[in-house]
Backbone as CSV, one residue per row, in Angstrom:
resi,resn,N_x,N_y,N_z,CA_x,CA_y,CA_z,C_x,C_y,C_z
1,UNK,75.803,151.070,135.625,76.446,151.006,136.919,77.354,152.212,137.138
2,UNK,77.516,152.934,135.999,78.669,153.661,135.916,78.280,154.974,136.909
3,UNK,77.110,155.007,135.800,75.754,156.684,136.837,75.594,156.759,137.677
4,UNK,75.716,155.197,138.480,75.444,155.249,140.148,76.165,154.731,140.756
5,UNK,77.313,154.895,140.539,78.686,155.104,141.092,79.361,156.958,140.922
6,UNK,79.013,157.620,140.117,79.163,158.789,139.954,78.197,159.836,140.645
7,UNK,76.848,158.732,140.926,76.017,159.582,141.499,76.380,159.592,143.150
8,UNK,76.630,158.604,143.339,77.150,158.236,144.512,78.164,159.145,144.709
9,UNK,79.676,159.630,144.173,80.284,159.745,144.509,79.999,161.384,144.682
10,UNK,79.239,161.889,143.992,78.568,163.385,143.743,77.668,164.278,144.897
11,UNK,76.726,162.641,145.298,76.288,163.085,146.819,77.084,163.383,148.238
12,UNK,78.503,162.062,148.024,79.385,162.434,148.792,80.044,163.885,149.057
13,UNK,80.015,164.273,147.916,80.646,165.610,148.002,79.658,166.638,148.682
14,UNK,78.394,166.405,147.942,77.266,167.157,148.479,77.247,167.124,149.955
15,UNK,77.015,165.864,150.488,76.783,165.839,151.932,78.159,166.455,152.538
16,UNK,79.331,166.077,152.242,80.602,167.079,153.231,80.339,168.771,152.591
17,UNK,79.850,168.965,151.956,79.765,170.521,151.646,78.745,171.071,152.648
18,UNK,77.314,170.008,152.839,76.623,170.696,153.760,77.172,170.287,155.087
19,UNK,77.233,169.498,155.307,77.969,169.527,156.502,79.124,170.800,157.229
20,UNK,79.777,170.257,156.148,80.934,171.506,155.831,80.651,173.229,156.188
21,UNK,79.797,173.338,156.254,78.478,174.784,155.753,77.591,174.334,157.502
22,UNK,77.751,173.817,157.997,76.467,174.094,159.026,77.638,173.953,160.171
23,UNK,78.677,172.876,160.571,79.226,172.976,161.316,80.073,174.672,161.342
24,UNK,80.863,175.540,160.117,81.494,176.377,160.309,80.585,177.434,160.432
25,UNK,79.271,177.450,160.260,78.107,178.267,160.694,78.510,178.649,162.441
26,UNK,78.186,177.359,162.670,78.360,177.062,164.477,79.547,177.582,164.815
27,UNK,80.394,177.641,164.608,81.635,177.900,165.096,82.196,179.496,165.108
28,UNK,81.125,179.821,163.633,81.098,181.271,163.231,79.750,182.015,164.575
29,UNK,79.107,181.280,164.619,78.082,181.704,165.402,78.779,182.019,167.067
30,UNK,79.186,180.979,167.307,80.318,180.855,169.088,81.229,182.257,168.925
31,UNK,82.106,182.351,167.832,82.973,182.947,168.043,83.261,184.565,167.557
32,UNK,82.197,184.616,166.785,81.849,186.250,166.183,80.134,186.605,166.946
33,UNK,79.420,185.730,167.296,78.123,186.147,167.522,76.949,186.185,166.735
34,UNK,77.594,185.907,165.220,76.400,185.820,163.914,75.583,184.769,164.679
35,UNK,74.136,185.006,163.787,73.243,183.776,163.994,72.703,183.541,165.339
36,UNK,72.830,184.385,166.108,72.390,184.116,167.427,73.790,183.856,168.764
37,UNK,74.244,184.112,168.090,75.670,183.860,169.361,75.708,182.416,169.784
38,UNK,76.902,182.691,170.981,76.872,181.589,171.310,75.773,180.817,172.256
39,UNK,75.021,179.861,171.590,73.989,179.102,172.644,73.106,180.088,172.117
40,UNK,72.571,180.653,171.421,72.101,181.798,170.818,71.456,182.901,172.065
41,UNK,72.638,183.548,172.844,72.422,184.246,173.595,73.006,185.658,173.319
42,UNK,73.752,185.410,171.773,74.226,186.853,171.118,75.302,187.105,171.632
43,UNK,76.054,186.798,172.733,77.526,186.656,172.807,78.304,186.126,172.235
44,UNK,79.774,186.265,172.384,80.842,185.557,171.662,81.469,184.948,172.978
45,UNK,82.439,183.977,172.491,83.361,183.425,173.460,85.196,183.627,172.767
46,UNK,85.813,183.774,173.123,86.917,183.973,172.991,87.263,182.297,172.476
47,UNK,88.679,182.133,171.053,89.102,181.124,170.609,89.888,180.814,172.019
48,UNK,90.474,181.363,172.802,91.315,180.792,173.888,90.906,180.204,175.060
49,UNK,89.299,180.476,174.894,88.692,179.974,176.384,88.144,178.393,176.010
50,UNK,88.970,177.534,176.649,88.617,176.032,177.081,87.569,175.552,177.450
51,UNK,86.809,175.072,176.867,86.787,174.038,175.611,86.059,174.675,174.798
52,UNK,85.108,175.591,175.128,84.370,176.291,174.391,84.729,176.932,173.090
53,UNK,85.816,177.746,173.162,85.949,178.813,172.317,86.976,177.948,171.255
54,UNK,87.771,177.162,171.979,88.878,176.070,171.402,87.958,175.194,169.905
55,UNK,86.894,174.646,170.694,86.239,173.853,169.761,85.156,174.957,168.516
56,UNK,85.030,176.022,169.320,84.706,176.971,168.087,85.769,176.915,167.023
57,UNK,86.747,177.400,167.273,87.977,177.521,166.375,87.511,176.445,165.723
58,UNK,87.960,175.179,166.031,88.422,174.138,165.580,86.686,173.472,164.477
59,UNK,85.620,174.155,164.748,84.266,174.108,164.201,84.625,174.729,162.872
60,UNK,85.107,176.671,163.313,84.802,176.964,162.258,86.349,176.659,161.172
61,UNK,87.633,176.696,161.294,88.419,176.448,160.801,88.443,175.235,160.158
62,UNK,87.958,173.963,160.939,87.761,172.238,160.055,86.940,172.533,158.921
63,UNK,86.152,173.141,159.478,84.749,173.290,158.591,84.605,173.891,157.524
64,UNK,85.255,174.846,156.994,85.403,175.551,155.952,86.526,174.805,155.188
65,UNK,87.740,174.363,155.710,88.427,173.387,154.798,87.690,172.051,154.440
66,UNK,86.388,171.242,155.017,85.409,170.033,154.752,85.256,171.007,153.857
67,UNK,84.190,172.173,154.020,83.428,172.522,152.929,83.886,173.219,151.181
68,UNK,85.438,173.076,151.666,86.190,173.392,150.136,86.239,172.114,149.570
69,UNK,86.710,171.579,150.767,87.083,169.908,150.387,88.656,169.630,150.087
70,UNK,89.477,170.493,151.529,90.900,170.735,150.975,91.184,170.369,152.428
71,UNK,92.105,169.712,152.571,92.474,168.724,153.686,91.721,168.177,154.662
72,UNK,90.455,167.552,153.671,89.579,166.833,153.992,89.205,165.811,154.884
73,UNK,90.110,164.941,155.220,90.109,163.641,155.735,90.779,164.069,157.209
74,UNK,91.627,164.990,157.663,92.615,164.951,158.646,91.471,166.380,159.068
75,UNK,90.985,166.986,158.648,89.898,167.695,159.164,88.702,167.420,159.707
76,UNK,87.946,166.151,159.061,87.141,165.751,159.111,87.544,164.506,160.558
77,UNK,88.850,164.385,161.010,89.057,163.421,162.030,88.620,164.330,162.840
78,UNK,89.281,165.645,162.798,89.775,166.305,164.063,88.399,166.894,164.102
79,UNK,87.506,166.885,163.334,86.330,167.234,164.012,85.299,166.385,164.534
80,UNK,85.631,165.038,164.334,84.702,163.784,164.704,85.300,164.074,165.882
81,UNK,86.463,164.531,166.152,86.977,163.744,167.855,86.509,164.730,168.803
82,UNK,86.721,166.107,168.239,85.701,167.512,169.041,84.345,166.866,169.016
83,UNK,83.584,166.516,168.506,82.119,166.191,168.682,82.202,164.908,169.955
84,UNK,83.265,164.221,169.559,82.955,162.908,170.660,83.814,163.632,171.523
85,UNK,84.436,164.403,171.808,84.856,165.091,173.249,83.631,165.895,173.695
86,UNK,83.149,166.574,172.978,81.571,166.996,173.460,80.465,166.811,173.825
87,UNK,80.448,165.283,173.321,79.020,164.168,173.584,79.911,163.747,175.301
88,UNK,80.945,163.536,175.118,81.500,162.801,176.594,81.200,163.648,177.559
89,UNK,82.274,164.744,177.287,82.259,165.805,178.103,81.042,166.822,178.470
90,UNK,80.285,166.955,177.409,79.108,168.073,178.255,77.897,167.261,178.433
91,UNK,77.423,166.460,177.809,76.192,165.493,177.013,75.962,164.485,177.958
92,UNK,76.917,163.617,177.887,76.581,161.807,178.728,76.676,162.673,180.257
93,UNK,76.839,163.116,180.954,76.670,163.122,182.067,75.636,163.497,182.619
94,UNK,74.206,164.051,181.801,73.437,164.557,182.088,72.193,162.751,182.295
95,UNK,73.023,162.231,181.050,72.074,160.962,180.402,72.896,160.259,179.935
96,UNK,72.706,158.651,179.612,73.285,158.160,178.876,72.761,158.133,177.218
97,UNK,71.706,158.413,177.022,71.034,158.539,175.239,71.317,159.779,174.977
98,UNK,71.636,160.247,173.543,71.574,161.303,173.049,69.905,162.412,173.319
99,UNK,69.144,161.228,173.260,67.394,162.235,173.032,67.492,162.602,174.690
100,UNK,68.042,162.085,175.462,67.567,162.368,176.916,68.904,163.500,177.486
101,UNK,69.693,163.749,176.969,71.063,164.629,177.416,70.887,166.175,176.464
102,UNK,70.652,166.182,175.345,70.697,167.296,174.695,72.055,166.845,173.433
103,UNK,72.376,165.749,173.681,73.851,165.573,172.021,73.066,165.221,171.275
104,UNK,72.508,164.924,170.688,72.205,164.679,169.292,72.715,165.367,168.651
105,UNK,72.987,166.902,168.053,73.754,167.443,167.020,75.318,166.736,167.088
106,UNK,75.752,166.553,168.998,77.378,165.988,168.975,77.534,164.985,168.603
107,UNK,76.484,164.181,168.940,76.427,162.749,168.096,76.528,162.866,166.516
108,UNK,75.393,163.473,166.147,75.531,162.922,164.735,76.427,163.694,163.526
109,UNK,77.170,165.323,164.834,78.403,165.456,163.660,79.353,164.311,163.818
110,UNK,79.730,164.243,165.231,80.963,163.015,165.468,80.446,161.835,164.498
111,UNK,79.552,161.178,163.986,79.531,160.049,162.980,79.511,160.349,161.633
112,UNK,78.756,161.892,161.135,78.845,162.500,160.022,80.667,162.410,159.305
113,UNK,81.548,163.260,160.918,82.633,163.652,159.823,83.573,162.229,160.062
114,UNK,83.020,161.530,160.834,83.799,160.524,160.488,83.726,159.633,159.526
115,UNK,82.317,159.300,158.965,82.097,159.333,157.685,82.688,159.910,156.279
116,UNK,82.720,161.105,156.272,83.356,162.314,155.668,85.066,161.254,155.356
117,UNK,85.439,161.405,156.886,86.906,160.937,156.581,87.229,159.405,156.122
118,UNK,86.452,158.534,156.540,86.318,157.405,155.752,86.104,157.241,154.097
119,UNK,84.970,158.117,154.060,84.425,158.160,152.509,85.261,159.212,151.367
120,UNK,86.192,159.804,151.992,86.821,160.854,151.460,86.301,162.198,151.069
121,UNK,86.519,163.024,150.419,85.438,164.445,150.099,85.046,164.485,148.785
122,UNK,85.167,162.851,147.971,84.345,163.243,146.377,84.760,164.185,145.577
123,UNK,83.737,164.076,144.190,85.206,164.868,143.145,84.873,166.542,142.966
124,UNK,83.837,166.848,143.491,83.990,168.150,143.760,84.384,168.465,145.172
125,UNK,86.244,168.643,145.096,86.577,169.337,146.062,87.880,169.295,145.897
126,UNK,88.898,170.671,146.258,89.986,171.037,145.963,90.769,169.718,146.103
127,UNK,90.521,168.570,146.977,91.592,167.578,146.880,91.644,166.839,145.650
128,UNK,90.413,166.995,145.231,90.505,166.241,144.068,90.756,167.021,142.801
129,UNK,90.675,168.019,142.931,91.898,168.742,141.684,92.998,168.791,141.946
130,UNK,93.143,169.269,143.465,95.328,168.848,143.547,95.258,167.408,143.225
131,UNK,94.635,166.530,143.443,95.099,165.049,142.832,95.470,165.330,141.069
132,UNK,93.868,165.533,140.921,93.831,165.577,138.902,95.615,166.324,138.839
133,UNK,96.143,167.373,139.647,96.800,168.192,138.911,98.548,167.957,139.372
134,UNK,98.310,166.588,140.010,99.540,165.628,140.409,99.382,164.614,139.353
135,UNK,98.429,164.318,138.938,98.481,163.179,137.820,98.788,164.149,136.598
136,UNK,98.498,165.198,136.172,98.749,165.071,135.044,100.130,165.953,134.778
137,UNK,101.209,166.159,136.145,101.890,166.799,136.205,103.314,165.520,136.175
138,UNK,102.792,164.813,136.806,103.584,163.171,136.709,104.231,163.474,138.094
139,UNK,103.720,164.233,138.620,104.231,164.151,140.215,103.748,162.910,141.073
140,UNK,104.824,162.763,142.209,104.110,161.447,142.955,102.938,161.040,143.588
141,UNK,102.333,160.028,143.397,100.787,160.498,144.000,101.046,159.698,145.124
142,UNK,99.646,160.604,146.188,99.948,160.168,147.803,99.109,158.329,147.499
143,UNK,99.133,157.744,148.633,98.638,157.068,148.902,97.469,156.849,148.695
144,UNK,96.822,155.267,147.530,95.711,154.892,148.053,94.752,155.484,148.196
145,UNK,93.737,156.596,148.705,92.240,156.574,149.358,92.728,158.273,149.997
146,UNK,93.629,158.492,150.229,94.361,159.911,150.351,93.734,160.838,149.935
147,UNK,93.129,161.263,148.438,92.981,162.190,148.080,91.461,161.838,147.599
């Protein structure tokens, strides 16, 4: 039982790393132009232009801290709530289903990182060595499911 509880907890990490890795792709893509630009039209958008460039930021900046796995959980909110501001805001008004609007990617990051933040970021990832390195320092440990 032990192996597949470890295996379990191993994929967790796996899946927020890729995750981690495709959302800050996107965000890298919006806001520098790699990969096809933004909407892959080879432009950039500015971090200051609303909502667009905002939720780039906030793509590629969450996303690279998911994919270290270093303030994992409060990253992984703030990017579930950009995806469900994106399914609302650009997506449902076209349609109410994801297959008939064009969200499906907003959909299924918004349930991915909320997942992520529920399930925590697993033991490969910087939170879980600042934990290991609060325990063996005898410093106070956070809360519960925290780290």
């Amino acid at each position: 039982m032990r192996n597949a509880l470890s295996l379990n907890q191993h994929l967790t990490s796996l899946y927020r790393i890729v995750l981690g890795l495709l959302i800050s792709c996107h965000g890298a893509s919006t806001l520098f132009g790699l990969f096809g630009g933004s909407l892959g039209t080879g432009k950039t958008v500015s971090p200051t232009q609303w909502p667009g460039g905002t939720a780039a930021l906030i793509q590629l900046v969450c996303g690279l801290l998911i994919l270290m796995g270093l303030a994992t959980r409060p990253a992984a909110v703030l990017l579930s709530g950009s995806m469900a501001y994106a399914y609302f805001s650009v997506h449902q008004k076209h349609a109410v289903l994801p297959i008939q609007n064009g969200g499906e990617p907003a959909a299924l990051f918004c349930w991915g990182f909320l997942m992520i933040a529920i399930l925590g970021p697993g033991p490969l990832s910087l939170d879980a060595v600042v934990a290991r390195l609060r325990a063996r320092s005898g410093a106070p440990q956070p809360v519960a499911g925290e780290a």
